[in-house]
C-alpha angles and dihedrals in degrees: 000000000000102000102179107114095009123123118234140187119219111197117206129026108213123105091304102046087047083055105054096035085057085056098043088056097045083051090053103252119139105236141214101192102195133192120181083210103098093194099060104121094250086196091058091058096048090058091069086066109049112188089000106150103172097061124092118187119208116181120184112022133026115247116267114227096028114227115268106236099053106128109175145007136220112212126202115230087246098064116089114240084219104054126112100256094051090041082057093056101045089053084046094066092258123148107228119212136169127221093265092061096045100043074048106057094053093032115111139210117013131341121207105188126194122194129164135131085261154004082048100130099034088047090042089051099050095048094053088049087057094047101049084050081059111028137046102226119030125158116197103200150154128047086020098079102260107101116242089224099055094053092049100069092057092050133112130186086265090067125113109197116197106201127205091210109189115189088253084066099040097057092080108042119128107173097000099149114165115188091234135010145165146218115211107190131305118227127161103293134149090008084160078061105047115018113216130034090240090062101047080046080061108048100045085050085054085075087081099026092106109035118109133238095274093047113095121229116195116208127169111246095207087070103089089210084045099053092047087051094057094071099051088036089116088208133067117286143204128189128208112199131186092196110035135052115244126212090208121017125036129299145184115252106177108290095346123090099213127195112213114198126169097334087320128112123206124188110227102182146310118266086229087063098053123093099223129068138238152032089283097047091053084059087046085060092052101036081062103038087052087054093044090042082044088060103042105264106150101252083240090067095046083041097059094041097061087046093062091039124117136194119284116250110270095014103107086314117177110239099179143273126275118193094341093313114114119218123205125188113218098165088146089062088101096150131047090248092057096043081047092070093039088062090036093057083049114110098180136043110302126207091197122195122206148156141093147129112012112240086171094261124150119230100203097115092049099049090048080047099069084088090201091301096109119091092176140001109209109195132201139172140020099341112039096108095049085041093044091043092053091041090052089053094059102047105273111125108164104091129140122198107218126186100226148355100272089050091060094043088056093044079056103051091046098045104044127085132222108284096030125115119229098207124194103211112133112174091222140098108250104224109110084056106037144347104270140333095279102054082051094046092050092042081056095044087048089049095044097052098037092062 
């Protein structure tokens, strides 16, 4: 789509919709960057964009009628395709994007794109640590935290862009075609978003809806929904597995993590040399190593970056030990699948603290996967009645309600011996409490090295 002299509505003014409206503007479109948040310092905003006479900034409601010659919108991950203002635009006449579709049509060079409930950013990360041990240029972008659109103006054909893709981002994607992707498992999340389990299941699928015969989608064949996608897939795929051996992907051995091509087995690596814990985080491995294989990367280069590699900050991240107790810090844990594999990856007693804002998730499966490690379970937020009553259902009667997160930080210290774990992996999504599960996983570490 040719954008020079469009006019385009960028909806949402927060790190992506800066983003996109920067690019829009570099591309020659005229912008109307829009918040709902009436409070946002539009002065503040403005000065992003010094000199800058083709932008317009609206905060609070939407205009009515909306002008005429608005052709497309760019929506931020965090506004519901759904919601009355979008549906506005689209009975208006108005193409709706997201980020990714836009940062895609004027990307250049290859796009290697990772999705999943959960393991993305590790994954994501992994990935992009293989290929810059490969390639020159090399941008590791999206869900991450890193905008897609920033990174494109500085691309040439020879970039290889490795993209963290979350469903939010996927609902609005037209021609998105990375060369290779991967789905990493699909498990109840964002239920508030999306409704019904057979629509997330949709949209995460959409990350390979429009690759071609020779592209490559990964998809974990231990994922029932997965498995089944992968023969309707319409492109090639490859399977990485943790409990079968594969005639043709990677798979877990072991100890070993093999790579099986064409009747020949390769050995990767072996799960004690690696630097990150856990059953998930050895499909995260392979999930990374099939998409770099997939691309063309030696199996010696993909060998000696996830060597090197360490855990990504809030996944089961080490945070340091305080009169013989170690802390972790599992803020991205905002689901109970996720927290599932945090207390799976636990080997001593763990005093766990969860809880948070409520996505409608049940947290059945991760109570019953405590497996007899957890001493206590101190609960904060939004959700630590629903997770305590569930919890006291099953049999697990040791809960403790605390106010905040520094009071449970503090129940914990006081209440662990030397050779438990305290463990931050709440289940939950963290807004409510604070912005995002960053700002709560370095509020932990801060707490935790602070007693």
């Amino acid at each position: 789509m040719e954008l020079a002299g469009t006019y385009v509505l960028v909806f949402g003014a927060g790190i992506s919709g800066i983003g996109a409206a920067k690019l829009l503007l570099a591309r020659g479109a005229r912008v109307l960057l829009y918040d709902a948040n009436k409070e946002k310092d539009r002065e503040e905003l403005l000065a992003q964009f010094p000199g800058e006479d083709r932008l317009e900034i609206v905060l609070g409601a939407l205009p009515d009628p909306l002008p005429p010659e608005l052709s497309l919108a760019i929506l931020s991950p965090g506004v519901p395709c759904d919601c009355e203002e979008v549906q506005r635009l689209k009975a208006g006449g108005v193409r709706i994007w997201g980020e990714i579709e836009l940062a895609y049509e004027c990307g250049r060079g290859d796009v290697l794109a990772v999705t999943g409930t959960n393991g993305k950013t590790t994954t994501t990360s992994l990935l992009g640590a293989i290929m810059q041990a490969w390639r020159e240029e090399v941008y590791i972008v999206g869900n991450i935290g890193n905008p897609y659109t920033e990174a494109v103006q500085r691309m040439t054909d020879q970039a290889v862009t490795v993209a963290e893709i979350s469903s939010f981002q996927l609902e609005t994607i037209e021609r998105f075609a990375p060369k290779v992707s991967a789905i990493l498992n699909i498990t109840p999340d964002h239920l508030n978003r999306h409704h019904t389990m057979e629509e997330y299941i949709r949209v995460k699928e959409l990350v390979a809806s429009n690759q071609r015969p020779g592209d490559t989608c990964v998809l974990n064949y231990e994922d029932e929904v997965l498995r089944k996608f992968g023969d309707t897939a319409g492109t090639k795929v490859i399977y990485f597995s943790s409990l079968h051996r594969l005639n043709q992907g990677f798979y877990l051995d072991g100890d070993v993590i093999c790579c099986a091509d064409g009747g020949k087995v390769s050995e990767l690596c072996r799960t004690g040399e690696l630097q990150i814990l856990g059953r998930h985080n050895y499909e995260n491995v392979m999930a990374a190593a099939a998409m770099a294989y997939a691309y063309g990367v030696p199996l010696e280069v993909i060998r000696q970056a996830v060597l090197r590699f360490q855990a990504v900050e809030h996944r089961i991240e080490y945070v340091a030990e305080k009169q013989g107790v170690v802390y972790y810090n599992d803020s991205k844990g905002t689901n109970p699948d996720a927290a599932i594999k945090g207390i799976q990856a636990m080997t001593r007693p763990t005093l766990l603290i969860g809880g948070g804002y409520d996505k409608n998730s049940e947290y059945d499966e991760w109570i019953q996967a405590f497996d007899g490690k957890v001493k206590y379970l101190v609960l904060i937020g939004q959700t630590r009645e629903k997770i305590a009553e569930t919890a006291h259902r099953l049999g697990f009667s040791n809960t403790v309600f605390a106010d905040g997160l520094e009071e449970a930080v503090s129940f914990c210290a006081a209440h662990a011996d030397p050779g438990d774990a305290v463990l931050l992996s709440p289940a939950c999504a963290s807004w409510g409490m604070f912005p995002n599960y960053e700002v709560r996983g370095r509020m932990f570490k801060e707490l935790v090295r602070s007693l």
